[in-house]
ChimeraX commands (.cxc) that place a marker at each C-alpha (Angstrom):
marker #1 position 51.95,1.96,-24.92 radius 0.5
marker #1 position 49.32,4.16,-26.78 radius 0.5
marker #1 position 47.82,0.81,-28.22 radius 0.5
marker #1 position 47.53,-0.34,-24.65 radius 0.5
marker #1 position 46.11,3.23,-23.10 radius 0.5
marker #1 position 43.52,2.81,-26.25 radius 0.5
marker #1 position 42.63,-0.68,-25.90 radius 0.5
marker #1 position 41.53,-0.10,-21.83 radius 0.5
marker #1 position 39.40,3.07,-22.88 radius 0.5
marker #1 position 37.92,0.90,-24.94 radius 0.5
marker #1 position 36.67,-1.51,-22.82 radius 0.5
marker #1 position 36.22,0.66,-19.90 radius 0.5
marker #1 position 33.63,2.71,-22.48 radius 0.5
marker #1 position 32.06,-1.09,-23.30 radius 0.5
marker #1 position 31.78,-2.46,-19.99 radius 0.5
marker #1 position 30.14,0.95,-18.51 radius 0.5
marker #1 position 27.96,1.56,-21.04 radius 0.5
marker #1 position 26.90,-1.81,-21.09 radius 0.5
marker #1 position 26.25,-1.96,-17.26 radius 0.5
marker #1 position 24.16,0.72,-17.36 radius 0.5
marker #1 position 21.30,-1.85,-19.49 radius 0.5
marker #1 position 18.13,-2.94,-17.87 radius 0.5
marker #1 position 17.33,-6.46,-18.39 radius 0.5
marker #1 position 13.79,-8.52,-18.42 radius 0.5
marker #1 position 15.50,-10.62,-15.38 radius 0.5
marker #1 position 15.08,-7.12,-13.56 radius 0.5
marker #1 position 11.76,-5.81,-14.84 radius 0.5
marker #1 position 9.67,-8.74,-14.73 radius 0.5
marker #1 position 7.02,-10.06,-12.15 radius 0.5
marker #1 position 6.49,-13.23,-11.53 radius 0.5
marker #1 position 9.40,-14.95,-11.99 radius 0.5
marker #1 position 10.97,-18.48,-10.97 radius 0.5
marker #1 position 13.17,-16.66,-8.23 radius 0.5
marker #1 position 13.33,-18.31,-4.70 radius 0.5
marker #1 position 12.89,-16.60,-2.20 radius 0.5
marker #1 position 15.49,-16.66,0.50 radius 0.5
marker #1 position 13.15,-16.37,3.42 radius 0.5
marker #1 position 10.92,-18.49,4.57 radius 0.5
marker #1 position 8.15,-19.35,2.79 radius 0.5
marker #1 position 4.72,-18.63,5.09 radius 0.5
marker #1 position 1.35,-19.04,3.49 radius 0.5
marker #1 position -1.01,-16.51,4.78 radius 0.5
marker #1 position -4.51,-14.55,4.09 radius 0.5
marker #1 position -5.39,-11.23,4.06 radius 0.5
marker #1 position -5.17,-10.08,7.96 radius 0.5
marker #1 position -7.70,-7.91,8.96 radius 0.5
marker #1 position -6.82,-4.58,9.75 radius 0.5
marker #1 position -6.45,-4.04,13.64 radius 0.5
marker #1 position -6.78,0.11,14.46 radius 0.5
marker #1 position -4.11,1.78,15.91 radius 0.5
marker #1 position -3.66,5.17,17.94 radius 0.5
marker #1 position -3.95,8.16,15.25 radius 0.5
marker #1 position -6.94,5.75,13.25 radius 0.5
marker #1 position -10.03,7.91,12.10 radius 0.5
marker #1 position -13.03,5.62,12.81 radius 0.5
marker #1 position -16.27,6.08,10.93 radius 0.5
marker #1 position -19.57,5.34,12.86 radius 0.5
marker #1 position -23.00,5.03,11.91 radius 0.5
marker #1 position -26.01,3.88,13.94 radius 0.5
marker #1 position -29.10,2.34,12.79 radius 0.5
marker #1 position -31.89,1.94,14.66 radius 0.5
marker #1 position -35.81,2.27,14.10 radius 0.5
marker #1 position -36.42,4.12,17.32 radius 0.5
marker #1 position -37.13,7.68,16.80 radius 0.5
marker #1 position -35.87,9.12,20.48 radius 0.5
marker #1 position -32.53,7.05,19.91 radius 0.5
marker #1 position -32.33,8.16,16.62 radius 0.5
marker #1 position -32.37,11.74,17.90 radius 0.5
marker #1 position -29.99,10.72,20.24 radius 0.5
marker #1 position -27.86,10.23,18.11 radius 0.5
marker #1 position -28.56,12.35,15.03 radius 0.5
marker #1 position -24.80,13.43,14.46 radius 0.5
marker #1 position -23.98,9.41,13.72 radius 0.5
marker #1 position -27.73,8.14,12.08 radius 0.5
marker #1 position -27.56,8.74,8.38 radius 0.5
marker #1 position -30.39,9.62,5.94 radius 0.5
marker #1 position -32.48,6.42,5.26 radius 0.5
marker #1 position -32.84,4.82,2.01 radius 0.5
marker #1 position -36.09,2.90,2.71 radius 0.5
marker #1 position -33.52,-0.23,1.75 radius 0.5
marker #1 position -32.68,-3.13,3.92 radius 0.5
marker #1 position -29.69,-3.08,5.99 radius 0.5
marker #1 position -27.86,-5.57,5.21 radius 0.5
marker #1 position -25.13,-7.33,6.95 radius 0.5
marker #1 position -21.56,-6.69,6.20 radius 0.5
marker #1 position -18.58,-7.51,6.97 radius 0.5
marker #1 position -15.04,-5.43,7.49 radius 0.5
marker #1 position -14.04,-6.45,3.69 radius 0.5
marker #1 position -15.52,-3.92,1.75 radius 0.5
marker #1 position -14.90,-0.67,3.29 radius 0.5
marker #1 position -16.73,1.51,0.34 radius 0.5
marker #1 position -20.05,-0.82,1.04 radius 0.5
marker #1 position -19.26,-0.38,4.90 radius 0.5
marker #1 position -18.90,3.20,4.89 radius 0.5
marker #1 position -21.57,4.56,1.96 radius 0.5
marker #1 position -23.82,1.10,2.37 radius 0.5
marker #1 position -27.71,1.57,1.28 radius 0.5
marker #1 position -27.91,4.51,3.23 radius 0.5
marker #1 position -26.32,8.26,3.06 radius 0.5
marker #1 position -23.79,8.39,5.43 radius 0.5
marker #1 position -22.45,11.84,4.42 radius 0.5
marker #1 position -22.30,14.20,7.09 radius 0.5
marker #1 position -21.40,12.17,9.63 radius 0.5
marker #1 position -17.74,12.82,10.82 radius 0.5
marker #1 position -14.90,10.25,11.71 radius 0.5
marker #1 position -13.83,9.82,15.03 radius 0.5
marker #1 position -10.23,9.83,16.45 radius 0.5
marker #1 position -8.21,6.98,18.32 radius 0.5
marker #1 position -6.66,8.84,20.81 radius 0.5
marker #1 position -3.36,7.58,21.99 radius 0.5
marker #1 position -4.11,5.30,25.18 radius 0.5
marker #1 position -5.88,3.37,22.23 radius 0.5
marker #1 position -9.46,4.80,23.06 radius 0.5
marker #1 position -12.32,6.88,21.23 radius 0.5
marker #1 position -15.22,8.58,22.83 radius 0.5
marker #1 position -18.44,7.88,21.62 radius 0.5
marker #1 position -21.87,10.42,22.23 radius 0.5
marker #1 position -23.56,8.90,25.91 radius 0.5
marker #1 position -21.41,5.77,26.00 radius 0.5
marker #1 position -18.06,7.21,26.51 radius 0.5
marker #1 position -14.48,6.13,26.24 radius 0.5
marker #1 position -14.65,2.68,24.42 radius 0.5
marker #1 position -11.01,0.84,24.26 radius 0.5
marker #1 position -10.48,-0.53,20.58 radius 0.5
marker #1 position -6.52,-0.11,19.71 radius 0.5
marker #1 position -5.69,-3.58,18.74 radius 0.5
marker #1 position -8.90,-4.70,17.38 radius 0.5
marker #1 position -10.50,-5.66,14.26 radius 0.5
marker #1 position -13.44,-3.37,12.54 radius 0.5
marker #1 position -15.93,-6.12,13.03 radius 0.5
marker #1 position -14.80,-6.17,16.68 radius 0.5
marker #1 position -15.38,-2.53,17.28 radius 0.5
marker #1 position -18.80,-2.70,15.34 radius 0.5
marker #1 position -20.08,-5.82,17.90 radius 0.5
marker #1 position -18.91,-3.74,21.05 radius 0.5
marker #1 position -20.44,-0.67,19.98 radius 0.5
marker #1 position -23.61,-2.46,19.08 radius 0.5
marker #1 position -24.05,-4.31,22.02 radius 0.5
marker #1 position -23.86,-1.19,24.18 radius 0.5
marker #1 position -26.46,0.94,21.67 radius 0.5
marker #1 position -29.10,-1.74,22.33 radius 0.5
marker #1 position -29.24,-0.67,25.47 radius 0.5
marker #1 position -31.02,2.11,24.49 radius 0.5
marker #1 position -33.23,0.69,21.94 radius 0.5
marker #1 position -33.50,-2.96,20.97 radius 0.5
marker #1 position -32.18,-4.08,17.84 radius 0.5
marker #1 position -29.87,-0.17,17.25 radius 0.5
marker #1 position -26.83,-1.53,16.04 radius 0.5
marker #1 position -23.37,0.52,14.01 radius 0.5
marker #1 position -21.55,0.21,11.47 radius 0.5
marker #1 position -17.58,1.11,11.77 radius 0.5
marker #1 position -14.91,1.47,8.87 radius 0.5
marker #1 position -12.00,2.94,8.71 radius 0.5
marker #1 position -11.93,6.52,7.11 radius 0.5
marker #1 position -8.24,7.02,6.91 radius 0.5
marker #1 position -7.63,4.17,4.43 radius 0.5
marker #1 position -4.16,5.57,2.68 radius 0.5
marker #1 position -0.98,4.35,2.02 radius 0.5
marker #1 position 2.33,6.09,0.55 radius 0.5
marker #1 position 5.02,4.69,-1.64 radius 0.5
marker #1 position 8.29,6.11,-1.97 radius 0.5
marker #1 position 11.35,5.82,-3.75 radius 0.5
marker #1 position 12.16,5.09,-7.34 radius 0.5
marker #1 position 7.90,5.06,-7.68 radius 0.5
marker #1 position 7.62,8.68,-6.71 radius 0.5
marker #1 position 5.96,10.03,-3.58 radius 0.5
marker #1 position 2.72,9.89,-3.42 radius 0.5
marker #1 position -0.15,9.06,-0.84 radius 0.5
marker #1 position -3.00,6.95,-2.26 radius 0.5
marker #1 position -6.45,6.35,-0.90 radius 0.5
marker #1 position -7.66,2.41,-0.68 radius 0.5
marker #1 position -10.76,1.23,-1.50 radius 0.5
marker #1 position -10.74,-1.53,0.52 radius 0.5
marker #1 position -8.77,-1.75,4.06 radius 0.5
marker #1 position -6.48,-5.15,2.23 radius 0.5
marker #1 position -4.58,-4.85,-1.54 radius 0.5
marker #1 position -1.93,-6.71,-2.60 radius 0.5
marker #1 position 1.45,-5.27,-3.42 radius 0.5
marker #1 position 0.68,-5.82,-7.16 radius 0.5
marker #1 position -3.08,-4.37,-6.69 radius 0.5
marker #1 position -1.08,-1.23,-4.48 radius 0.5
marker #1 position 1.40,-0.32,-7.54 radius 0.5
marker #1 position -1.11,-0.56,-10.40 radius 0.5
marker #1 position -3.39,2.19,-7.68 radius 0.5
marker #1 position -0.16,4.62,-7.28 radius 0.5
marker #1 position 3.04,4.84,-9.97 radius 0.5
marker #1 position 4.19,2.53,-12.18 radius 0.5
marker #1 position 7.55,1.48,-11.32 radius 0.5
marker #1 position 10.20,2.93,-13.60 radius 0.5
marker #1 position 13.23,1.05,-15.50 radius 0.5
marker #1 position 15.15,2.11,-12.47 radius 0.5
marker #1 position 13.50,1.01,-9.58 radius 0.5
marker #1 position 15.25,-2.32,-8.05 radius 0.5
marker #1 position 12.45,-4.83,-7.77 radius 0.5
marker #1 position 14.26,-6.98,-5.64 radius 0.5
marker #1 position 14.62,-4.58,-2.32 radius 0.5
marker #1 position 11.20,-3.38,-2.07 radius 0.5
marker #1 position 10.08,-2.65,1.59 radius 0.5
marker #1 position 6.83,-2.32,3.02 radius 0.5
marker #1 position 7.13,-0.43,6.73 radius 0.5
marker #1 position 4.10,-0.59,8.58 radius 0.5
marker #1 position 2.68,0.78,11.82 radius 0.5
marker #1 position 1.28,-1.51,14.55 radius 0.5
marker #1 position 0.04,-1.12,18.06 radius 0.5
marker #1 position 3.64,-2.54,19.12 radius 0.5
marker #1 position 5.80,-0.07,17.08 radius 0.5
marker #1 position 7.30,-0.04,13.03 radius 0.5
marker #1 position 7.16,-3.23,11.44 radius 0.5
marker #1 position 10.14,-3.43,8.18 radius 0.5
marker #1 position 9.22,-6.01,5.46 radius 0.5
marker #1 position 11.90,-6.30,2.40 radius 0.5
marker #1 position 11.27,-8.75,-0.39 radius 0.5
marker #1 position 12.07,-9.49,-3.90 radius 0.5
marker #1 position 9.11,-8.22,-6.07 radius 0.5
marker #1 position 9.96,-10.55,-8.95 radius 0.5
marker #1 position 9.50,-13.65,-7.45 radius 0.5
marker #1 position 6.28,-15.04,-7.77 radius 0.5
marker #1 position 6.77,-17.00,-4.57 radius 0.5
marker #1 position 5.41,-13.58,-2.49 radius 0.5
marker #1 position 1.87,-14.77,-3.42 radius 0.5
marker #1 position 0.25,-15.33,-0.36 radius 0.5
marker #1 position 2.78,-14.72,1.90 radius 0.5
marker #1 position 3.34,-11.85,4.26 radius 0.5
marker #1 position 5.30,-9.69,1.77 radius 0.5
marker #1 position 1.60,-9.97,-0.47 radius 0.5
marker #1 position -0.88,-7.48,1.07 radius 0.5
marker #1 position -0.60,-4.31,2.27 radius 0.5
marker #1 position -3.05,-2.07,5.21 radius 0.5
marker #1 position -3.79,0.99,5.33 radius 0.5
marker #1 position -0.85,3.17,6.79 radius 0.5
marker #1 position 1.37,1.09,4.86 radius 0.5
marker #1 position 4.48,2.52,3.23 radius 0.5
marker #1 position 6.18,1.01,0.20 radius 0.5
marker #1 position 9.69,1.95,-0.65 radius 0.5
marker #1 position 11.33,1.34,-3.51 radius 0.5
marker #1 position 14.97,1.86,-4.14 radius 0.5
marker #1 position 16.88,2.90,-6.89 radius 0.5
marker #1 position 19.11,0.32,-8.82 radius 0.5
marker #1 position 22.83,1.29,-8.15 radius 0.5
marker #1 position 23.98,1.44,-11.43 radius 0.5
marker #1 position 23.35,4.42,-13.48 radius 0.5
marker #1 position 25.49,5.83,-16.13 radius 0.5
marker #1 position 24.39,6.56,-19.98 radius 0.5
marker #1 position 20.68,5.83,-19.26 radius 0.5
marker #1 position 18.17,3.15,-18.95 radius 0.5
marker #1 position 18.17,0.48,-22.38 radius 0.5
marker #1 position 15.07,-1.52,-22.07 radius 0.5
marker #1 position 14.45,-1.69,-25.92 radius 0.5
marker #1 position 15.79,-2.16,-29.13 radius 0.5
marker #1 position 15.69,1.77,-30.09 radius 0.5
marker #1 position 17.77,2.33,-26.80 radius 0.5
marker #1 position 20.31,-0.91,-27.50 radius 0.5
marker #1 position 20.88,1.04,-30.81 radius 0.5
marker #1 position 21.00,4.33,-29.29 radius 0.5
marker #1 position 23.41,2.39,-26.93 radius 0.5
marker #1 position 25.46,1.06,-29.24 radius 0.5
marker #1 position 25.87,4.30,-31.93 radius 0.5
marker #1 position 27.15,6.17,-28.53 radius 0.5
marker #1 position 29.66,4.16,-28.18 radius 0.5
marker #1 position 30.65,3.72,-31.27 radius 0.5
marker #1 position 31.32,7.29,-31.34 radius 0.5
marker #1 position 33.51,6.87,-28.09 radius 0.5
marker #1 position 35.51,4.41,-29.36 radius 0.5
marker #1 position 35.84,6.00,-33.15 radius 0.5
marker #1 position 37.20,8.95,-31.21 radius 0.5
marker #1 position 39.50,7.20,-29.06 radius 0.5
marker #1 position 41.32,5.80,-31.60 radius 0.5
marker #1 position 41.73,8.68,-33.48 radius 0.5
marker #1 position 42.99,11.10,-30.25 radius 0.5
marker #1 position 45.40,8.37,-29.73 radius 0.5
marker link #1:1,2 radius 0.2
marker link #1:2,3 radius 0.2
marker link #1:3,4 radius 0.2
marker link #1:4,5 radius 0.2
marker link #1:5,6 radius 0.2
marker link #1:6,7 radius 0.2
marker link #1:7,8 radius 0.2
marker link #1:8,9 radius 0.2
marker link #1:9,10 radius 0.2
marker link #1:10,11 radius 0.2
marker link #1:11,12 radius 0.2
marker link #1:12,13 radius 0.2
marker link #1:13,14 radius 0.2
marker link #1:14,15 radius 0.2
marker link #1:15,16 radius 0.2
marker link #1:16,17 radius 0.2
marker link #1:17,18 radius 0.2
marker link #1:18,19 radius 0.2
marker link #1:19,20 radius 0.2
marker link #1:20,21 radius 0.2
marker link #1:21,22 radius 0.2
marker link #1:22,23 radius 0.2
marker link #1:23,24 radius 0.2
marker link #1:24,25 radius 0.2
marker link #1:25,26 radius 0.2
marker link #1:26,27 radius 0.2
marker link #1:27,28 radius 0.2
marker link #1:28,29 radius 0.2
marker link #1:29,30 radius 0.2
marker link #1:30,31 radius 0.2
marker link #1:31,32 radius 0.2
marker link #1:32,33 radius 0.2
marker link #1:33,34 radius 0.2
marker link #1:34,35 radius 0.2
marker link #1:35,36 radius 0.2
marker link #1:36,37 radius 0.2
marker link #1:37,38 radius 0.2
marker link #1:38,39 radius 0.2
marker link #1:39,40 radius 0.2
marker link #1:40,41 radius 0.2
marker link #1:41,42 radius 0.2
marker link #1:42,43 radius 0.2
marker link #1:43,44 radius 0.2
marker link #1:44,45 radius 0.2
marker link #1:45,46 radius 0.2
marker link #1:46,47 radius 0.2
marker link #1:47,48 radius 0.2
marker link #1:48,49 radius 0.2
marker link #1:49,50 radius 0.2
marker link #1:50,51 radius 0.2
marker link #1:51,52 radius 0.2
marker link #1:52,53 radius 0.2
marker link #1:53,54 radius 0.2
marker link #1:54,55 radius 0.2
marker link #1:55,56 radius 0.2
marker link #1:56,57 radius 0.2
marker link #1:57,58 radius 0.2
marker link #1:58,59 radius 0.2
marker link #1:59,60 radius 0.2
marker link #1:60,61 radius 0.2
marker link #1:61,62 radius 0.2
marker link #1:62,63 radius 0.2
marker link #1:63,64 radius 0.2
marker link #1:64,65 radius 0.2
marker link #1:65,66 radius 0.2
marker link #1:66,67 radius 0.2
marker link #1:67,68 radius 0.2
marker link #1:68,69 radius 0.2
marker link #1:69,70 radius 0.2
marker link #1:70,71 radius 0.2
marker link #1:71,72 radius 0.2
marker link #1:72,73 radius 0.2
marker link #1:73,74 radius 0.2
marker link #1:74,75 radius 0.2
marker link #1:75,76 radius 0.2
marker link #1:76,77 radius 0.2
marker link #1:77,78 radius 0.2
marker link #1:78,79 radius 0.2
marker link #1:79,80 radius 0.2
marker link #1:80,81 radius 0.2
marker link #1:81,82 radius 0.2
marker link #1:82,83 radius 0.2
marker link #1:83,84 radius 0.2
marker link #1:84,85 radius 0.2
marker link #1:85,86 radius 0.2
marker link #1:86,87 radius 0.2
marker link #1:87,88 radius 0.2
marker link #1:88,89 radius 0.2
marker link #1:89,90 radius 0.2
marker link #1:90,91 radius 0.2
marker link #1:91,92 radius 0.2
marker link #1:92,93 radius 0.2
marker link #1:93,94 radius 0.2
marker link #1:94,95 radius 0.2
marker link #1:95,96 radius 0.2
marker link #1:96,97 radius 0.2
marker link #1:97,98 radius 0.2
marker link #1:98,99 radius 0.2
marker link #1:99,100 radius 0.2
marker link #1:100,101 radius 0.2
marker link #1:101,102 radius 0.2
marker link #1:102,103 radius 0.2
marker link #1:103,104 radius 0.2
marker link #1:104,105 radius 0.2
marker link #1:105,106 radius 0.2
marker link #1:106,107 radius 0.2
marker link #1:107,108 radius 0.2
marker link #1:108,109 radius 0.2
marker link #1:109,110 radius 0.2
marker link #1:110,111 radius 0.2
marker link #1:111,112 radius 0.2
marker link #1:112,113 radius 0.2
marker link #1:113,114 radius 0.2
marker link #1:114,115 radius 0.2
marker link #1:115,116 radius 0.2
marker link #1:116,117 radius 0.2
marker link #1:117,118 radius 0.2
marker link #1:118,119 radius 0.2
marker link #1:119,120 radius 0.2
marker link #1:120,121 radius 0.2
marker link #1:121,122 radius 0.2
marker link #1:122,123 radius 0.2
marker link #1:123,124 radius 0.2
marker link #1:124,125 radius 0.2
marker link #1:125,126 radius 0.2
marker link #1:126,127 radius 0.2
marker link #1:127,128 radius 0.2
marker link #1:128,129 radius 0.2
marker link #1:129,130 radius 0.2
marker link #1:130,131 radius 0.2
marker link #1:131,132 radius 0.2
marker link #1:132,133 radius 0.2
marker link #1:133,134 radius 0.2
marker link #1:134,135 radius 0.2
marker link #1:135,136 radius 0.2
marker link #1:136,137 radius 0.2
marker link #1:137,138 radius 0.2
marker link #1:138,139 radius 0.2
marker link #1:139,140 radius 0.2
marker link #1:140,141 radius 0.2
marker link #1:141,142 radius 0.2
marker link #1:142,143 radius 0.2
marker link #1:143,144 radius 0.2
marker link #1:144,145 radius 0.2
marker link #1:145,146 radius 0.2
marker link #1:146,147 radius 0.2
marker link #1:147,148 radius 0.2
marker link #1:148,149 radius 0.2
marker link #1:149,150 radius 0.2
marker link #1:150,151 radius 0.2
marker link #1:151,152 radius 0.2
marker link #1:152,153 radius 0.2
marker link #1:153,154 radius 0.2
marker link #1:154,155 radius 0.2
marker link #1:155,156 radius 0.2
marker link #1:156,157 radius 0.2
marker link #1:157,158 radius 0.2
marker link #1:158,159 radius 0.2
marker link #1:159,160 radius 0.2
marker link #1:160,161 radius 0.2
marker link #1:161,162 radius 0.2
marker link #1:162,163 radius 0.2
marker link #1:163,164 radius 0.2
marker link #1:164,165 radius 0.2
marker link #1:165,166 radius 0.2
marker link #1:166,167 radius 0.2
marker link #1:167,168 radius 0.2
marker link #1:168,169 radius 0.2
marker link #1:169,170 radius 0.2
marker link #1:170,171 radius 0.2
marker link #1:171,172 radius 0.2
marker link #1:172,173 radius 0.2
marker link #1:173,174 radius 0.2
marker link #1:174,175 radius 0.2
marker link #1:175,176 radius 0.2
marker link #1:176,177 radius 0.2
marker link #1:177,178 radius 0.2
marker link #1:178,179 radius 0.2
marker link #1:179,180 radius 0.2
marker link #1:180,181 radius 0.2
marker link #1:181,182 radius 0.2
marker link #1:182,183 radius 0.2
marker link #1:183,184 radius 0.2
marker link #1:184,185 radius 0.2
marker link #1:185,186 radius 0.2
marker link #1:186,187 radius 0.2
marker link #1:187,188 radius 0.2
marker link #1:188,189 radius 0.2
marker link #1:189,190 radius 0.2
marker link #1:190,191 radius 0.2
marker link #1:191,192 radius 0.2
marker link #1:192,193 radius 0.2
marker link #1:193,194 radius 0.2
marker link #1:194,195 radius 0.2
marker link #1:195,196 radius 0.2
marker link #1:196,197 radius 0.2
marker link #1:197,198 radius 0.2
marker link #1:198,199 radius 0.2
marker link #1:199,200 radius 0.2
marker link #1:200,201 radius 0.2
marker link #1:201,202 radius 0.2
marker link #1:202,203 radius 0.2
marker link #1:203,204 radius 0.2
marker link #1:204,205 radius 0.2
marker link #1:205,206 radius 0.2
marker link #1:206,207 radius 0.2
marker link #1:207,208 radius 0.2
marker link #1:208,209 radius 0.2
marker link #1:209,210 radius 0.2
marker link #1:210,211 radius 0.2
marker link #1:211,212 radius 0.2
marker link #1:212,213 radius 0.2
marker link #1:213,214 radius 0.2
marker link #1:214,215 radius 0.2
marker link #1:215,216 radius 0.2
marker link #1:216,217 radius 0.2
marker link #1:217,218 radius 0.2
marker link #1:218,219 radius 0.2
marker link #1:219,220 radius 0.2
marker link #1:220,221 radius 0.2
marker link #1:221,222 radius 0.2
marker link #1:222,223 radius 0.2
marker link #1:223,224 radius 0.2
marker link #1:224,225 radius 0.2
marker link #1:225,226 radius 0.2
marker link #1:226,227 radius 0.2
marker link #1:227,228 radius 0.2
marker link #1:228,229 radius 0.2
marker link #1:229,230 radius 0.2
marker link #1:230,231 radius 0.2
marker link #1:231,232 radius 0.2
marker link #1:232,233 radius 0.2
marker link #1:233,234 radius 0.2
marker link #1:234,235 radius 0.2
marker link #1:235,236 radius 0.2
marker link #1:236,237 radius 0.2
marker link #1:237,238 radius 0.2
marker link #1:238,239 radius 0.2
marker link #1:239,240 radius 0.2
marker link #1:240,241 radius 0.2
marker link #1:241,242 radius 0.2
marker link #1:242,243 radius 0.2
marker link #1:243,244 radius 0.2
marker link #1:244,245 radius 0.2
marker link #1:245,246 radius 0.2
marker link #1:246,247 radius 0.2
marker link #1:247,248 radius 0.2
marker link #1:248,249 radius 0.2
marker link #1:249,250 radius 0.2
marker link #1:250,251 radius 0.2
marker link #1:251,252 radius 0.2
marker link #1:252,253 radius 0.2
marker link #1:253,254 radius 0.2
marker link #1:254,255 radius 0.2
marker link #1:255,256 radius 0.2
marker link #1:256,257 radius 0.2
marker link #1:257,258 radius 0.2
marker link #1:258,259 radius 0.2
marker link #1:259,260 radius 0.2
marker link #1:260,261 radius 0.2
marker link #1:261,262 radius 0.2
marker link #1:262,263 radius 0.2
marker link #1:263,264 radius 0.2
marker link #1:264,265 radius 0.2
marker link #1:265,266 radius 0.2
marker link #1:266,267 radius 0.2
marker link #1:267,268 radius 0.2
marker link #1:268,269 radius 0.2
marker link #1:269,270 radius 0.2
view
């Protein structure tokens, strides 16, 4: 009976230590996993604002009584071209040739509208930055031919939580893919379970839940590749978790001495 009692220790020390090891299969990117939804090739969307967006707005124009119209949103000139730009590069949008600093970000309220200086109460919840920029341009050359604005997004952040620690991260650019996102923020740990992550994002029609396997390299462009600003990325823990993480040879050995001793004392209690 004792030989029995010692033999199930045994393995019940083996298996559990062994179960708690971290292989390459669940570390690496990029693997030859398929995916088990379906598989949707897609770009980079462009970001469309929602209530709660801060909306940065500058106006360029040549005309010096516009210009003091609207001295809070005209920036210090250059003397450099303006050139034209699209909703890509948000750093370029919002900095450009010019100074923009000083001039502060305006609010989306939540019927999906801003207010902007002797224009008023513009609609733009659901549209694209380059849309916003064209409306508001069209109604400043009204006032002056050939005043035109430039709109990014100022609140370009996005959190990830989980496994990769919390943390809120500021984008450089209004699109990143998930890869470009985790290199930004934390490194994912031995730990983290690569093939739940979740991206939850925020649209003008409510909380959007994506959950994909991280591994496979079949996420390239699909939806589960880029992230927006607001984004959240959660990443769980793997369920397993006993003597530790072994992801190398020094922790197989360290691994493997432990148990040793388990076993070595096992036999010799009974």
């Amino acid at each position: 009976m004792k030989s029995v009692i010692k033999i199930l220790l045994i393995l019940i020390c083996i298996a559990s230590g062994f179960s708690s090891c971290i292989t390459n299969k669940e570390l690496d990117y990029l693997q030859d996993i398929k995916l088990k939804y379906p598989e949707i090739i897609m770009h980079p969307e462009e970001y469309k604002i929602i209530p709660g967006d801060q909306l940065l707005i500058v106006v360029y124009t040549v005309d010096e009584e516009t210009r003091t119209l609207f001295s809070s949103y005209t920036p210090r000139f250059s003397g450099q071209n303006i050139t034209d730009r699209t909703s890509g590069d948000v750093y370029q949008q919002a900095r450009g040739l010019d100074d923009a600093s000083g001039v502060s970000p305006i609010s989306v309220y939540a019927d999906g509208t801003i207010t902007f200086p002797y224009i008023g109460s513009i609609y733009v919840q659901g549209q694209t930055l380059l849309e916003v920029r064209e409306n508001i341009s069209a109604k400043l050359d009204a006032f002056s031919d050939g005043t035109t604005a430039e709109v990014s997004l100022y609140n370009r952040f996005f959190s990830i939580l989980g496994e990769a620690e919390a943390d809120r991260i500021l984008m450089p650019k209004t699109s990143l893919t998930i890869f470009e996102a985790l290199a930004i923020g934390s490194s994912l740990g031995p730990y983290a379970d690569r093939s739940k992550v979740s991206i939850i994002r925020q649209t003008d029609s409510g909380s959007k839940t994506k959950t994909f396997d991280l591994r496979s390299k079949d996420i390239i462009d699909t939806e589960f590749y880029y992230i927006q600003p607001n984004d959240v990325i959660y990443v769980p823990q793997l369920k397993r978790k006993f003597l530790g993480s072994t992801t190398s040879f020094a922790g197989a050995f360290g691994l493997i001495t432990s148990l040793a001793g388990v076993i070595i004392f096992t036999l010799r209690v009974f």
